[in-house]
RODO-2510 file (C-alpha; in nm, 4 decimals, decimal comma):
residues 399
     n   res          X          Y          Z
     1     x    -0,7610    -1,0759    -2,9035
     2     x    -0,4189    -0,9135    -2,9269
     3     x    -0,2529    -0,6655    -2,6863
     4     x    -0,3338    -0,3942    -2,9879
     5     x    -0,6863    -0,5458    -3,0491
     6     x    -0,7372    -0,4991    -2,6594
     7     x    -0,6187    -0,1543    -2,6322
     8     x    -0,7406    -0,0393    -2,9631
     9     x    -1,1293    -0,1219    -2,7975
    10     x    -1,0397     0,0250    -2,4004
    11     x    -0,9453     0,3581    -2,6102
    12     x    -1,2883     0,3016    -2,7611
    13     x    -1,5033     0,2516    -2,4413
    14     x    -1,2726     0,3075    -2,1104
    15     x    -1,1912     0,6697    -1,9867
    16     x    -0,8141     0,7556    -2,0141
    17     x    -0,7569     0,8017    -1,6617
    18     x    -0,4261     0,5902    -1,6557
    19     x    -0,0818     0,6338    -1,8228
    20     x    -0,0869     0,2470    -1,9607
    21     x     0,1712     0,0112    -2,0630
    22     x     0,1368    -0,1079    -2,4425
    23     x     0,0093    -0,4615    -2,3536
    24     x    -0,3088    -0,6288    -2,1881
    25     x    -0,2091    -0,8488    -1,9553
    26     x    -0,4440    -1,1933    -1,9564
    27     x    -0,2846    -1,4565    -1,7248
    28     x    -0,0952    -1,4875    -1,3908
    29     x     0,0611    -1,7704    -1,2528
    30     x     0,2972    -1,6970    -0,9321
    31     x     0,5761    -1,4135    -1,0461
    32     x     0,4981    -1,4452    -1,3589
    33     x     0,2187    -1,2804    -1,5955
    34     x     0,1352    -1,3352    -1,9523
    35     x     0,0135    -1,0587    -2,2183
    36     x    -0,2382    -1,1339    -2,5291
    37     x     0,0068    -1,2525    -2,7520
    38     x     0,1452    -1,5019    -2,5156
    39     x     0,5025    -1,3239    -2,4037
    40     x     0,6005    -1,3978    -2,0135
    41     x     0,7109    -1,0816    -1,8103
    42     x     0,8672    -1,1606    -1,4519
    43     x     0,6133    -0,9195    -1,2448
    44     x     0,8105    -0,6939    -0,9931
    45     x     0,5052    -0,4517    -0,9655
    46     x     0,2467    -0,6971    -0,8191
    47     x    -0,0463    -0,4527    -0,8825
    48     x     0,1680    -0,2131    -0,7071
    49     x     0,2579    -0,4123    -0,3950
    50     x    -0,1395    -0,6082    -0,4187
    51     x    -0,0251    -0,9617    -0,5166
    52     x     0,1618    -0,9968    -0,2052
    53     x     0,1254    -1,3552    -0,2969
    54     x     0,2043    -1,3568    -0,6766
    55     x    -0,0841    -1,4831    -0,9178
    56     x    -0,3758    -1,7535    -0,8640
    57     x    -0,2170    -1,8794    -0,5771
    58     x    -0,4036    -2,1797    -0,5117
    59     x    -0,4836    -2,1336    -0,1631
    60     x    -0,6244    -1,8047    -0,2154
    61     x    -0,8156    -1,9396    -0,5288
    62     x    -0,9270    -2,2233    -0,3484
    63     x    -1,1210    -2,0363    -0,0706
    64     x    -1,2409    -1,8026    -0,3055
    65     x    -1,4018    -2,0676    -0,5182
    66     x    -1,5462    -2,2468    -0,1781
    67     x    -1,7069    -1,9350    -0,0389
    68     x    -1,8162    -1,8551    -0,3857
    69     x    -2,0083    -2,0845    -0,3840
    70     x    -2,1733    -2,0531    -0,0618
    71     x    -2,2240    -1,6768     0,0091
    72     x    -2,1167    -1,3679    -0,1623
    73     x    -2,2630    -1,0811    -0,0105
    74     x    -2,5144    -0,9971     0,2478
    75     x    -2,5710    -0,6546     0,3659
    76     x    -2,3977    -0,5417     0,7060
    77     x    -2,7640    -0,5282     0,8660
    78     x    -2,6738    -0,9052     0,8880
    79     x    -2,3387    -1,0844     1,0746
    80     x    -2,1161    -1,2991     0,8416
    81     x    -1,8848    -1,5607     0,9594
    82     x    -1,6069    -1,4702     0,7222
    83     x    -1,5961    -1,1394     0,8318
    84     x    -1,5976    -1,1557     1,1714
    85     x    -1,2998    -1,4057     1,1368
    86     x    -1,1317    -1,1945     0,9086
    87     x    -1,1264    -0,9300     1,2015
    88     x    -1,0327    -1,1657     1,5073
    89     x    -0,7169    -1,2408     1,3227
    90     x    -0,5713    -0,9362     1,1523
    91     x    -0,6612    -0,7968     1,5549
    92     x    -0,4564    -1,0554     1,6619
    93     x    -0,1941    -1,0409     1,4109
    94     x    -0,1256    -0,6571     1,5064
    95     x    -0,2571    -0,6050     1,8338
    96     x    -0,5167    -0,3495     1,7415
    97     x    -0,8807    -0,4547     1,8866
    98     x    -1,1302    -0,3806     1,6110
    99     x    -1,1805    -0,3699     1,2567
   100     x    -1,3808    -0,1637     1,0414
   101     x    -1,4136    -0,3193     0,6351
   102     x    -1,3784    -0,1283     0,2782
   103     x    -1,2623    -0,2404    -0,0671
   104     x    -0,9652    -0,0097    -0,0899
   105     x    -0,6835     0,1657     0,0758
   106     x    -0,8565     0,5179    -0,0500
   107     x    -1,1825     0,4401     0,1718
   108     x    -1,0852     0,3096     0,4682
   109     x    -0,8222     0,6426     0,4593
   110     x    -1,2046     0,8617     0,4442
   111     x    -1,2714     0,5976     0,7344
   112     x    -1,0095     0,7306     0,9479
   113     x    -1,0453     1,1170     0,9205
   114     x    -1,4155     1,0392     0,9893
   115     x    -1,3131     0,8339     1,2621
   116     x    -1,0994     1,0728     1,3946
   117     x    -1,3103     1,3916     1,3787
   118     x    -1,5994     1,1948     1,5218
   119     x    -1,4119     1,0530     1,8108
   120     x    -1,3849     1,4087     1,9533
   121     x    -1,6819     1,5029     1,8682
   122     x    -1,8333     1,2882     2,0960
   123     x    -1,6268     1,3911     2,3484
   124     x    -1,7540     1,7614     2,2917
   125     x    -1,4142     1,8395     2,1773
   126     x    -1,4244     2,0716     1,8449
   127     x    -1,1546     1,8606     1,6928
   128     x    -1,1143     1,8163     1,3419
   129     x    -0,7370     1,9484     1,1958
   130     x    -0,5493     1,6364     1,0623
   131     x    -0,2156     1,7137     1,0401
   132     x    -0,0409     1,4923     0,6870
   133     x     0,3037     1,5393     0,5371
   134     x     0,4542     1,6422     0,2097
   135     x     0,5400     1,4356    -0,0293
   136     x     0,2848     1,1611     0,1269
   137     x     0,0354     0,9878    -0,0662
   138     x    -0,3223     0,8821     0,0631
   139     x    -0,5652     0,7915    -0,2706
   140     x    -0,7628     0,9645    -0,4790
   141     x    -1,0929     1,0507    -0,3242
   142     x    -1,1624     1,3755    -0,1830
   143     x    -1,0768     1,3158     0,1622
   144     x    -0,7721     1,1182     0,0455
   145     x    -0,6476     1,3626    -0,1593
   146     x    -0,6674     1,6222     0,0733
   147     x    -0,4218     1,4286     0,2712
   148     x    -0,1927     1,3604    -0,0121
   149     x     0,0764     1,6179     0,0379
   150     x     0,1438     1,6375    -0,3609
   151     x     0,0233     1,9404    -0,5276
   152     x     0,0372     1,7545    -0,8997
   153     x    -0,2606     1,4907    -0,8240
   154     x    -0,4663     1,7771    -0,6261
   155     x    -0,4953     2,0517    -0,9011
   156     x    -0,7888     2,0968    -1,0605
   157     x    -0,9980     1,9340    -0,7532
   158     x    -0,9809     2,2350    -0,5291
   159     x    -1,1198     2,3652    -0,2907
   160     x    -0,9897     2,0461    -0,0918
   161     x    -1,1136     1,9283     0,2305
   162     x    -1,0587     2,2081     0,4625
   163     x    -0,8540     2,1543     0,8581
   164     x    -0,5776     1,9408     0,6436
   165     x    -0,2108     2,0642     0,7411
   166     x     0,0940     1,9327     0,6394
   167     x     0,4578     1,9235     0,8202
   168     x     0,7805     1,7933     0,6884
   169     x     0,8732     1,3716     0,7031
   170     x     1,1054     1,2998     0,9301
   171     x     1,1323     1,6283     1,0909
   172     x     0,9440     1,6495     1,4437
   173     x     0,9600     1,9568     1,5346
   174     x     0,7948     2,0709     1,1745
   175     x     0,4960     1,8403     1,3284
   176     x     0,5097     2,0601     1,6998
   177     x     0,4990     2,3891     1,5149
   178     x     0,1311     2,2839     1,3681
   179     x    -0,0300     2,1426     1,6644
   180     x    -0,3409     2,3249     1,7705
   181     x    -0,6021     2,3043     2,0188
   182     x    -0,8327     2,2262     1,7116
   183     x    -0,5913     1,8823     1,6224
   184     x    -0,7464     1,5705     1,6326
   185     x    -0,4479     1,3623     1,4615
   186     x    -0,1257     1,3193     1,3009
   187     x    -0,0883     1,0737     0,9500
   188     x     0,1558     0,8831     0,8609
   189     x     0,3374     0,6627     0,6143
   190     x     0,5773     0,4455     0,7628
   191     x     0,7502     0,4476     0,4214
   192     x     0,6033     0,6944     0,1765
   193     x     0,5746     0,4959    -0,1229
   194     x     0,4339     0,7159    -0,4084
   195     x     0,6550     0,9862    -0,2256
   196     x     0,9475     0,8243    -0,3785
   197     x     1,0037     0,4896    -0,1276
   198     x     1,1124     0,7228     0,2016
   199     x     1,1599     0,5021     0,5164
   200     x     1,0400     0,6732     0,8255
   201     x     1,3003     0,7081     1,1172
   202     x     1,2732     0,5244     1,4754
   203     x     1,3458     0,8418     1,6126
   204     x     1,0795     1,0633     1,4276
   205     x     0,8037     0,7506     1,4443
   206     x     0,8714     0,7448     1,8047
   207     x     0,8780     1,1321     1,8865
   208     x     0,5125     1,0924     1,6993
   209     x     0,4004     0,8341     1,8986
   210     x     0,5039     1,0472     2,2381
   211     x     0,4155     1,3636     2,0766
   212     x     0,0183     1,2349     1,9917
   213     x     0,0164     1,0631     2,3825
   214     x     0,1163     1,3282     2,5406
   215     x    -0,1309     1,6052     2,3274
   216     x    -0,3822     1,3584     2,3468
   217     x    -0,4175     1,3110     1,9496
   218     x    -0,4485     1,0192     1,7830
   219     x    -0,1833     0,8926     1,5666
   220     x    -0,2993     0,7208     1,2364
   221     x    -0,1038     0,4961     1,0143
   222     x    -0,1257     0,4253     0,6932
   223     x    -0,0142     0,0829     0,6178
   224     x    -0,2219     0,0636     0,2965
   225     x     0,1265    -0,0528     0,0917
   226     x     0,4045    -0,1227     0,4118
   227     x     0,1364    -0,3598     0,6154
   228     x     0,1235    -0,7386     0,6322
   229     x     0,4696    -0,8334     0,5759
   230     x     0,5703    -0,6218     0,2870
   231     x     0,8411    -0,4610     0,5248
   232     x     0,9481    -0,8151     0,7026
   233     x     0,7457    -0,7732     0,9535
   234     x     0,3483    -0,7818     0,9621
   235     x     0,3311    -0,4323     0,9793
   236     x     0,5505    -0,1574     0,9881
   237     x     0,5472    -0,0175     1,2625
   238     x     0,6262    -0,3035     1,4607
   239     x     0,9734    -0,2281     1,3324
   240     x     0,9493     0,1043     1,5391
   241     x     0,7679    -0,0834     1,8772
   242     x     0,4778     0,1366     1,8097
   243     x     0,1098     0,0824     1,8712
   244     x    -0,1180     0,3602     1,6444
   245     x    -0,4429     0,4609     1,7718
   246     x    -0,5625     0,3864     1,3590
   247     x    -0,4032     0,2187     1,1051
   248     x    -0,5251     0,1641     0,7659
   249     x    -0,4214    -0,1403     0,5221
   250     x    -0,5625    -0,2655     0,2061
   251     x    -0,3487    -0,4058    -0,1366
   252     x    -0,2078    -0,6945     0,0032
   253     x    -0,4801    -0,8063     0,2299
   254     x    -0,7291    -0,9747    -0,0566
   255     x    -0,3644    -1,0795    -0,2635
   256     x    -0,5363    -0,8892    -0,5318
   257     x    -0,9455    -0,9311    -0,4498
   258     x    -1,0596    -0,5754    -0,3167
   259     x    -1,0678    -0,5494     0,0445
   260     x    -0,9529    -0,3307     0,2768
   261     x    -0,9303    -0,3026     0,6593
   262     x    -0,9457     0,0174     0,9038
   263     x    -0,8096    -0,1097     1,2247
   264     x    -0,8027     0,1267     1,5838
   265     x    -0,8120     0,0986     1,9446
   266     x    -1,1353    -0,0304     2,1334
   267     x    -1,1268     0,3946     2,3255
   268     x    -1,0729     0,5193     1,9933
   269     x    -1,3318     0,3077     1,8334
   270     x    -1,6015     0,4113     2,0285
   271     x    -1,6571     0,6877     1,8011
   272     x    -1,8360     0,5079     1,5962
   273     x    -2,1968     0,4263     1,6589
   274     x    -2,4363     0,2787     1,4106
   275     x    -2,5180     0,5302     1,1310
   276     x    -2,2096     0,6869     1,1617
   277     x    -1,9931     0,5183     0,8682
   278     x    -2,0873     0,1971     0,6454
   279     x    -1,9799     0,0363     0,2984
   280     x    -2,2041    -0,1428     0,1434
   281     x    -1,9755    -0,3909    -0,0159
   282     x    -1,7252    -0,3341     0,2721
   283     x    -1,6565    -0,6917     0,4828
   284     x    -1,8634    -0,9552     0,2300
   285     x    -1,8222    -1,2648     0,2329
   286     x    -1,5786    -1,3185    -0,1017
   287     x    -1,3366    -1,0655     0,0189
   288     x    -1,3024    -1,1898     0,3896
   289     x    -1,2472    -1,5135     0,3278
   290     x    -0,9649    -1,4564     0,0931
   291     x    -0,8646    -1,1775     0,3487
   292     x    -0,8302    -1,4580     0,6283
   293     x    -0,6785    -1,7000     0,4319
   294     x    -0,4215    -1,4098     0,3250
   295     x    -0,3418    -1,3779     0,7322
   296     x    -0,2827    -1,7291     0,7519
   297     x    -0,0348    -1,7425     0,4969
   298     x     0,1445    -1,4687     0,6471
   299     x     0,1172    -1,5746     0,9851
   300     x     0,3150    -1,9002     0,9284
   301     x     0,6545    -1,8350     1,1578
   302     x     0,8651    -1,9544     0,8413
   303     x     0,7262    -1,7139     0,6253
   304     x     0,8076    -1,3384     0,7022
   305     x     1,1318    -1,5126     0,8144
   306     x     1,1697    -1,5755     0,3973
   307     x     1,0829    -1,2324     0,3627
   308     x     1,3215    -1,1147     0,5502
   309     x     1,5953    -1,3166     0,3812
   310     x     1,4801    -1,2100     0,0257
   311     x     1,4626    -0,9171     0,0872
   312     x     1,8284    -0,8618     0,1974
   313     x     1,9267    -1,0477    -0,0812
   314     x     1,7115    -0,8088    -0,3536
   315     x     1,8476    -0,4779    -0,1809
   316     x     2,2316    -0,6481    -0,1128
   317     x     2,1897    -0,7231    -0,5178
   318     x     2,0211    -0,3981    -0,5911
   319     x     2,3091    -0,2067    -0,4021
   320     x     2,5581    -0,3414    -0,6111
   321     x     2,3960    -0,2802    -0,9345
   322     x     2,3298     0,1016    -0,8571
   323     x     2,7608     0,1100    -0,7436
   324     x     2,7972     0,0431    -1,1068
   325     x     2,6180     0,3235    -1,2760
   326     x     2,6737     0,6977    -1,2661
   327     x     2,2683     0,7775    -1,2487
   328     x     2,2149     0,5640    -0,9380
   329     x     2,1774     0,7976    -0,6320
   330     x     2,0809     0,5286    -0,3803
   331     x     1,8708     0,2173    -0,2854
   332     x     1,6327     0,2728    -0,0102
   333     x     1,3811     0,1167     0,1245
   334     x     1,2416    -0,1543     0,3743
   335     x     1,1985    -0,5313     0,3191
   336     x     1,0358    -0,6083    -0,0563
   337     x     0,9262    -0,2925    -0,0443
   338     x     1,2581    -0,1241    -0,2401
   339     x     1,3999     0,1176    -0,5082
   340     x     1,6527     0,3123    -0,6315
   341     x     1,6980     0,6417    -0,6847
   342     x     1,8485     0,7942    -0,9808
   343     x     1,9691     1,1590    -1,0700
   344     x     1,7550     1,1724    -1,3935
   345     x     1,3644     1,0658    -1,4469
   346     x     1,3091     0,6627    -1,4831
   347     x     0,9891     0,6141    -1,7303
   348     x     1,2107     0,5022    -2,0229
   349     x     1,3849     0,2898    -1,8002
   350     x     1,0548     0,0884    -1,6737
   351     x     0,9527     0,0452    -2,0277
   352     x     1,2851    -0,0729    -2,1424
   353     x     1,2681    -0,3142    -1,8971
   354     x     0,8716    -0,4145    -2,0098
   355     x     1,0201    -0,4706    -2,3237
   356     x     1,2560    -0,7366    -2,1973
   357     x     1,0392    -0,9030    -1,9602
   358     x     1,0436    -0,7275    -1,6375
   359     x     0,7618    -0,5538    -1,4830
   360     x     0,8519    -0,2496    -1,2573
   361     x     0,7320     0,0755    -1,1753
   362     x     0,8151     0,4459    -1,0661
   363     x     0,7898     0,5860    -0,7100
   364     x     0,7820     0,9244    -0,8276
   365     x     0,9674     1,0345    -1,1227
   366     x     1,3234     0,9694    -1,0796
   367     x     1,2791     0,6458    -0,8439
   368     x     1,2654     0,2765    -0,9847
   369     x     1,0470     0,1008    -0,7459
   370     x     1,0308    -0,3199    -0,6593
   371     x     0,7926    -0,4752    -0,5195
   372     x     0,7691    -0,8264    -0,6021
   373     x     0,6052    -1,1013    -0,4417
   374     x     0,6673    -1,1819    -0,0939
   375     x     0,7209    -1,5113    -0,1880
   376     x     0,9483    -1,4713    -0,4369
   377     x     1,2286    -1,6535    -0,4509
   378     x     1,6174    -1,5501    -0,4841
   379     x     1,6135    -1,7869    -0,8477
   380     x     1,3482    -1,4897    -0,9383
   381     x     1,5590    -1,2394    -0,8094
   382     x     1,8322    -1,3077    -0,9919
   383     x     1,6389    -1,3456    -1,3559
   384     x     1,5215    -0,9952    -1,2664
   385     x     1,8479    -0,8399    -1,1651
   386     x     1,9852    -1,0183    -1,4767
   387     x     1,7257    -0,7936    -1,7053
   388     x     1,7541    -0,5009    -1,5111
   389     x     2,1248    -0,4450    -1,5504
   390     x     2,0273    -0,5080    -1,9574
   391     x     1,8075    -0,2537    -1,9474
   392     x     2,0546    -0,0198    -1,7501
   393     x     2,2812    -0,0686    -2,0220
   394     x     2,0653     0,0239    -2,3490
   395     x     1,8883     0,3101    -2,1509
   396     x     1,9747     0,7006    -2,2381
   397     x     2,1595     0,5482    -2,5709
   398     x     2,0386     0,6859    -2,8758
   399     x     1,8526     0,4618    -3,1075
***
């Protein structure tokens, strides 16, 4: 079928719930990804920071195809291997001390205000405000978008969950000013991605992290896009030498199979009991064993060290391309998780740039995000940069 074939039938049968690109994408292999009609686009949007990997990587393909074909779901009434493997070593690799399994960043996010509210419930403490930020971004289900501190994706969905505040990133004191005896937690971005790619400072990070100790409220992170290496480290807020009482993380765990990981504090997880919260596809077999493989990868010492090096080189490149135009506000960011912002909206920039190869996309309206691969390598970097700076130069000119 062709790209126009393809959308010409989704219009047909699929609700319009997306603002799509013009193609239909069919084949991945690494960075790059192939449409119907056979053109090759350099991917720089990685299912919005999911392929941390790139496409079919074959050890992720491998153990998908191996535990296919043993087991690929059982209910949680039963143990499964992959599962519990999956959570000794994403424990290990962040130094939380149990894991909870969904298939998205949106539900384990309903995991943690359930988490939360329940924790202090148990303690007979009527807990339950959850104090989130503007400009954040937290998915799409109720709960989610209660958190999300953008009125555009929220109207039309009211009344929201009620007990949701929200204080201004990077501003502490903003955060003080809401605390209540009813709190039960702060959350958190590290970097707010949809928000428009807005790093968190050490200072602010850390006055959380003493502000929740020392009100004795739990401090959740979501890591659902900065998590397991995307910043250069495995998670984020190692970069801040912070522990969170909950942190959240999906996208890159499954490298683009749906999986996603809620993980807290053995005190804090003792909220749960049986009954309390479940998924019934959450933690099978398919998705864990791609999980742990994923953890592997990322483990190796050598490889957020390549990260880290990349991702200099992107944002040293990127830095120098936004010098040269007049639009370019600044490039900001953390590791391979990067954009620039510009003084007038980008759409027509990201689909000049589909047009000549180069898949990217927004971080709010006027903010040209990358995030690539973490493998990627600085050869790719350079193709990309090379189309980029075409695109800068044919877009606002009248046809």
């Amino acid at each position: 079928m062709s790209n126009q074939a393809i959308i010409d039938k989704g219009q047909q049968y699929v609700m319009n719930t997306y603002g799509r690109s013009p193609i239909a994408l069919v084949k991945g292999q690494g960075s790059w990804a192939w449409d119907a009609e056979g053109k090759r686009y350099l991917d720089f949007m990685g299912g919005i920071a999911v392929c941390a990997l790139g496409h079919a990587h074959p050890e992720l393909t491998a153990v998908l195809r191996e535990q296919g074909a043993r087991l690929w779901h059982c209910s949680n009434i039963y143990w499964n291997q992959p599962q519990v493997e999956l959570a000794e070593k994403l424990c290990s690799a962040t130094g939380m001390d149990k894991a909870f399994f969904a298939n998205s960043g949106a539900e384990v996010n309903e995991g943690a205000i359930k988490l939360a509210r329940k924790y202090f419930y148990r303690r007979g403490e009527n807990r339950y405000q959850i104090i989130a930020f503007n400009n954040s971004f937290h998915g799409r289900t109720t709960g989610a978008l209660a958190l999300t501190g953008q009125t555009k994706y929220q109207q039309g969905f009211e009344p929201l969950l009620p007990g949701i505040e929200y204080a201004e990133f990077n501003n502490l004191a903003s955060v003080e000013a809401l605390i209540s005896d009813e709190t039960c937690a702060v959350m958190v971005e590290p970097v707010q991605g949809e928000g428009g790619i807005n790093p968190a400072s050490p200072s602010f990070m850390q006055g959380l992290r003493d502000l929740c100790s020392k009100e004795g409220i739990l401090l959740i992170l979501d890591e659902v896009q900065t998590g397991l290496g995307r910043t250069g480290k495995m998670m984020a807020f190692q970069h801040y030498n912070i522990r969170p009482d909950i942190v959240t993380l999906a996208k890159a765990l499954g490298g683009g199979f749906p999986v996603g990981a809620l993980l807290t504090t053995n005190e804090v997880a003792t909220g749960f009991a049986p009954g309390d919260h479940a998924s019934t596809f959450g933690g099978n077999p398919l998705a864990c064993a791609v999980g742990s493989k994923m953890i592997e990868i990322l483990s190796a010492p050598s490889f957020l060290k390549q990260v880290g090096e990349v991702s200099s080189y992107l944002k040293g490149k990127l830095e120098a391309i936004a010098r040269k135009d007049e639009r370019a506000i600044a490039v900001k960011g953390m590791g391979l998780l990067l954009g620039i912002e510009f003084s007038v909206e980008v759409k027509e920039l990201v689909d000049i740039c589909l047009g000549n190869g180069l898949l990217l996309i927004s971080a709010g309206p006027k903010v040209l995000r990358f995030v690539p691969p973490l493998n990627i390598t600085s050869t790719e970097v350079d193709h990309a940069l090379g189309i980029l700076e075409q695109s800068l130069a044919s877009w606002g000119r009248t046809p």
